[in-house]
Every structure is written in structure tokens, then in C-alpha cells.
N, C-alpha and C positions, 0 to 999 in steps of 0.2 A: 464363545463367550468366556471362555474359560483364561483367555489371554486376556482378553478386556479388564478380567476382573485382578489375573497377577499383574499388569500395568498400572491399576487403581492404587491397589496394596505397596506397591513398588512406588509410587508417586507420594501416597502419605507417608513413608519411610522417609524418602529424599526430602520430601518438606519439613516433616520434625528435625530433622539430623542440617534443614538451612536454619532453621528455626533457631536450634542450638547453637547453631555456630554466631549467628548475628547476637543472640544475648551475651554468649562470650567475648564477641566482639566488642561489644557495646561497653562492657564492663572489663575487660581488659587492653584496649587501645584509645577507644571513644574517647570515655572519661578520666582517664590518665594524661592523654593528649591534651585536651580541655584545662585539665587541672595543672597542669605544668605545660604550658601555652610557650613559652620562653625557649624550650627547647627542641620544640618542631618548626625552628623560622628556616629551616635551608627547603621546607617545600615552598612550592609554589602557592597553596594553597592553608600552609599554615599546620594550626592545630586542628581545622576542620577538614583537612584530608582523609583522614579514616572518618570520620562523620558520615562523609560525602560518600567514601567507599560502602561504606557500610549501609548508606542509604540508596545504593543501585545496589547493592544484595537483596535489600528489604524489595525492592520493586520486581528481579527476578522471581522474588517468592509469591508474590501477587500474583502473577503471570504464569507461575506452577499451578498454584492454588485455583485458579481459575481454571485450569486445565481436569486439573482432581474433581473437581467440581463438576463439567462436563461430560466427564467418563464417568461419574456415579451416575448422570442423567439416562447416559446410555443405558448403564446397567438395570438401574430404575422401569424404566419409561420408552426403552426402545432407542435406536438408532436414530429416526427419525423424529426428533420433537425439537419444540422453540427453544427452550431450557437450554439446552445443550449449543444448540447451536450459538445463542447468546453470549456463554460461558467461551467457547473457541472465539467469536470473536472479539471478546473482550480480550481476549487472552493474546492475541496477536498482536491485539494494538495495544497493550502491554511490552509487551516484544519489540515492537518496532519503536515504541516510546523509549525503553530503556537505554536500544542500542542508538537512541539520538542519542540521550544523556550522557552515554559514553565516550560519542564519538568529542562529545562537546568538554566531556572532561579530561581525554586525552587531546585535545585541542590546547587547554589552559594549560595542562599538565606535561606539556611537549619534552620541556627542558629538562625533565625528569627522569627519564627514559631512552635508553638507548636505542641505536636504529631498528636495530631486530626485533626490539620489545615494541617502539613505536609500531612497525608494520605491521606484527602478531597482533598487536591490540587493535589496529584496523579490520584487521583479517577476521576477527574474531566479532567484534562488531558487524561488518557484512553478514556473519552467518548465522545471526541472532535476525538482524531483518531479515536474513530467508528461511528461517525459522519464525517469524511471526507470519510472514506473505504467508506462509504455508499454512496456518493457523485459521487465518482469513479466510484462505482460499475452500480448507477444508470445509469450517462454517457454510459457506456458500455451495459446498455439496448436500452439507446436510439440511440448507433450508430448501436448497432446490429439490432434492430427494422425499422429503416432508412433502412439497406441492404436487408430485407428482402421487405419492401413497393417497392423497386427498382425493386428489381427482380420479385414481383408481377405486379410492371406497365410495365417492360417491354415483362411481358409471355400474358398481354390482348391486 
């Protein structure tokens, strides 16, 4: 439990410190972008480029956040409970939402990016949906895991 608990700790770190970073985002690209609109027309996307960026950060951190969430249940309430398992699968299909979002904003965003950087950003997308699958999947241990401790407490 003692690893459960330095992953918990380790995860609220990583979230405040995404946290930080998107409010500085927000206030040092965002609204500068926005506010001088005229000088981000070579994207594709505009002045709402970093918006956008910034808004599949904010969805990452959801999909953390839900995770944190989770592992406190564990810690709480045992391995085995709905809580948590809830929490993991939201958290996947967070995961696997964002790296659509991705795949569809390097889609728009093609021209922008070099070949290496296009593939990378593919590459990296894939491995965020196998990183959610696995979120999923996990969930699906832990509810199944839950029906069996049930049927075990209720056979003693």
C-alpha cells in the first residue's frame, strides 16, 4: 500500500504542476493570441491554436484527475469497490477521447508539422489510446474482482 499511496502523492504533484502550467498557458499564449488575432494567421487554425492546445491539456488533466481520484478510492475503501473502478473508467474514456481529439487536430493541423513531427504526433496518440484501453481494462478487473470478493463474502 505503501506504493499506492507514493503514486497518489506523485499524481497530485503532476496535476497541480498541469494545473500551473495551463493557467500560464492560458495567460501567456491564450489571450495574447486572442488579443492580437492578426498575427497568428500563418496557422491553420488561427489565433485559436493555442486555445485549442491548451484545451486537450485541460482534458489530459481530467483524465489524470480521475485517475487520482481512483487510487484515493483504493486507498480509502480497498481495491475492490465501484468508486474506483468508476473513476478508472472514466478515466480511460478520457484517454481515448482526448487521443481522438488529437488525432483530429493533427489531421487539421497537418500542414504545420513536419514529417517526423506528423508521425511522432501519431505515435503518440496510439499510445494514449493504449493507455486509456488499459484504464478500461483495468476497471474491468477491478469490477470483476469486486463480484467475485462478493460472492466469496456471501459463501462464509
Amino acid at each position: 500500500m505503501k506504493k499506492v499511496k507514493l503514486l497518489y502523492r506523485l499524481l497530485i504533484f503532476i496535476n497541480l504542476a498541469t494545473f500551473v502550467l495551463i493557467v500560464t498557458q492560458i495567460f501567456g499564449l491564450v489571450i495574447p493570441d486572442i488579443v492580437n488575432s492578426s498575427q497568428t494567421k500563418n496557422h491553420v487554425l488561427g489565433a485559436f491554436n493555442n486555445l485549442i492546445l491548451t484545451g486537450l491539456l485541460s482534458v489530459i488533466l481530467m483524465g489524470s484527475f480521475k485517475i487520482q481520484q481512483g487510487i484515493k478510492h483504493i486507498i480509502k475503501d480497498g481495491f475492490f469497490n465501484r468508486i474506483s473502478e468508476l473513476k478508472f473508467r472514466k478515466a480511460g474514456l478520457i484517454f481515448v477521447g482526448f487521443a481522438l481529439l488529437r488525432t483530429a487536430y493533427i489531421i487539421l493541423a497537418r500542414n504545420e508539422f513536419k514529417l517526423n513531427e506528423l508521425i511522432n504526433s501519431f505515435i503518440m496518440a496510439f499510445l494514449v489510446v493504449l493507455v486509456g484501453m488499459g484504464l478500461l481494462i483495468f476497471s474491468d478487473f477491478i469490477k470483476n474482482g469486486g463480484v467475485i470478493k462478493e460472492e466469496n463474502d456471501l459463501t462464509i
